[in-house]
N, C-alpha and C positions, 0 to 999 in steps of 0.2 A: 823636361819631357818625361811623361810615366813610362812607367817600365809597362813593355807588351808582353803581357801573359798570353796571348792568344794559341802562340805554338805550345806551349807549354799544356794550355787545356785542351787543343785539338791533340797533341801525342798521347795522355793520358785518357781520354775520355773513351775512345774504343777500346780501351783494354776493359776499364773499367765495367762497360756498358756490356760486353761479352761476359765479364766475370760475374756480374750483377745477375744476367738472366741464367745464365748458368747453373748461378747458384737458387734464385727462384724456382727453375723447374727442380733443383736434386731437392729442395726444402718442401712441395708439394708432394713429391714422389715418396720421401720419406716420412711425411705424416702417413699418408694412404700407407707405408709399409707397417710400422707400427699397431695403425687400425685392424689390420689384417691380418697381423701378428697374433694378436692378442685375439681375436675373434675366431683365429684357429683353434687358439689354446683353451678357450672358451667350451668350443665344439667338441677338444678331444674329454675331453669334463665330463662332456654328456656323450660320449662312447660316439659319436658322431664322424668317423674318420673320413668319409666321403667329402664332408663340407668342411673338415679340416685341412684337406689333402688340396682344395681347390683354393682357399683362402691363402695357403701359403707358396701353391702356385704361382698365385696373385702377386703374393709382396717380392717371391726373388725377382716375378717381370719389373714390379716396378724398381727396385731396387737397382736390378741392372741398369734399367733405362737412367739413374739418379747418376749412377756410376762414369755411363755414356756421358752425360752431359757434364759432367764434374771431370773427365780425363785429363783436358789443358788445365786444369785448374787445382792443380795438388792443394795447395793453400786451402779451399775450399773442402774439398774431398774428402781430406781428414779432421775436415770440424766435427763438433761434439754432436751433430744432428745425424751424421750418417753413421758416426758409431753408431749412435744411440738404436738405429734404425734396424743397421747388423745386427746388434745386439740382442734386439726384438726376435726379428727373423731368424738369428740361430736359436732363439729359448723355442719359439715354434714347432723347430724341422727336428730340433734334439729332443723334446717331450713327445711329438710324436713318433719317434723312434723310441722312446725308451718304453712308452707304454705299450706298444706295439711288438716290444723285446726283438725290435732289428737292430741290425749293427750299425752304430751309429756312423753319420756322415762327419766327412771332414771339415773343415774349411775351407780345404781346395773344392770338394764339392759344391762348398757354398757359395765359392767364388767372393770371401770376405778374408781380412785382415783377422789372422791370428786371435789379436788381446778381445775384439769385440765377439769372435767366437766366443775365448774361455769366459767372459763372463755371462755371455748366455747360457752356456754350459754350467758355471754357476747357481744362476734362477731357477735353471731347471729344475732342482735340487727343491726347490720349494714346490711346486706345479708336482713333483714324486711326492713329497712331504704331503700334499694335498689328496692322492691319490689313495694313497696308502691308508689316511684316515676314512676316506668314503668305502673302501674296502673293506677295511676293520669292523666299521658298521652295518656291511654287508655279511662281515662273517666270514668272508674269503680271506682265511692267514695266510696261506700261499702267494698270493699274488701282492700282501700286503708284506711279506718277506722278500718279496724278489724285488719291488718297489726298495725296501731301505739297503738290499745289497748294493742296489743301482746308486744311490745316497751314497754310503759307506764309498766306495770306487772311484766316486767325482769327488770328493772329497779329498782323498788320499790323490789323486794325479793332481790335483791342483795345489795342494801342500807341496807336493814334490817338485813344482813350476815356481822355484827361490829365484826369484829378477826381482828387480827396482821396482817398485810403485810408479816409478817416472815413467818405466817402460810397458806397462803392464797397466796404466790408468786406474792403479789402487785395488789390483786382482786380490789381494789381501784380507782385506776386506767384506769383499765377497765370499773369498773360503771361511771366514769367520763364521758369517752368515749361514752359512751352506753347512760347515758343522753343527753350529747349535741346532741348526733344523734337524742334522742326522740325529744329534744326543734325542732332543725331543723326543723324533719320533721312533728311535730305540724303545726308549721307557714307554709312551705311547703302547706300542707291539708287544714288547713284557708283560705291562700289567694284564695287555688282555687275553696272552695266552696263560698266565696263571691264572688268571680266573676261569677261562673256558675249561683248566686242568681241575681246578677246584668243583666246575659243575658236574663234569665225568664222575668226579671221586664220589662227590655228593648221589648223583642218578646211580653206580655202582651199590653204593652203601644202601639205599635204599632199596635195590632188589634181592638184597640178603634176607631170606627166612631169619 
């Protein structure tokens, strides 16, 4: 007589089929969060903080919504899609706060897990790195200074966050990253304030009788 699997696939199949859709709407919600992510940061580029401000609006509804439907379902929750998603939407909420030289939010504000915070908070570091050159080429040192202090800072707190790579999904890495971008755009900012010293000296010298 064969063995009845019957019970067996009716006990597993509503778990299953709940975790399935589950995880379909957190995998929708976090493309859309990503998209919106990135098209904030996009906007904050082009000084645009209105349509940055609404876009990332956008990704914590949907995210939360990801979150909602992900709650029974930790297994799911913490797969690499809604980091990855967090991780978006914190590089968004932190570059517009740093450009905007407010204080930055937490991760309790974000309502995300710690590690996918810090390594938004890592990216960020490049989104400054980015800034700071469009400013350079504007001529505004100021703001291309306060830009690598904000570098310099994330930098050094994240150096000083020594955990496992296990626990921290290879935050290490990212500070790497996030320094060479500060060295960069150190050297970057040097050369073009001794040059800018060098054209003073020059326009001086030639207004001498």
């Amino acid at each position: 007589m064969p063995v009845d699997l019957d019970p067996v696939s009716a006990s597993v199949r509503p778990t299953l089929d709940r975790r399935f859709a589950a995880r379909e709407i957190g995998l929708a919600n976090c493309r859309k969060v990503i998209r919106a992510s990135a098209n904030a940061i996009r906007n904050l580029h082009r000084d645009d903080a209105a349509a940055a401000d609404r876009l990332i609006a956008e990704a914590a509804t949907l995210l939360a919504e990801a979150q909602e439907a992900l709650a029974d379902h930790p297994d799911v929750l913490y797969a690499g899609f809604v980091s990855d998603a967090a991780k978006e939407f914190a590089e968004a909420s932190l570059t517009r706060a740093l450009f905007a030289a407010d204080p930055l939010p937490l991760h309790l504000d974000l309502a995300i897990d710690p590690v996918p915070f810090l390594h938004g908070l890592g990216e960020a570091v490049g989104e400054c790195r980015r800034r700071l050159l469009d400013r350079l080429r504007a001529g505004d040192l100021v703001e291309a200074e306060t830009m690598l202090a904000a570098m310099d800072a994330i930098v050094d707190l994240l150096a000083d966050l020594d955990y496992p790579d296990g626990m921290t999904s290879g935050l290490r890495r990212t500070t790497d990253v996030a320094r060479s971008l500060a060295e960069r755009s150190r050297s970057d900012l040097t050369a073009t304030v001794v040059q800018e010293r060098l054209r003073d000296d020059l326009k001086r010298a030639n207004r001498i009788p």
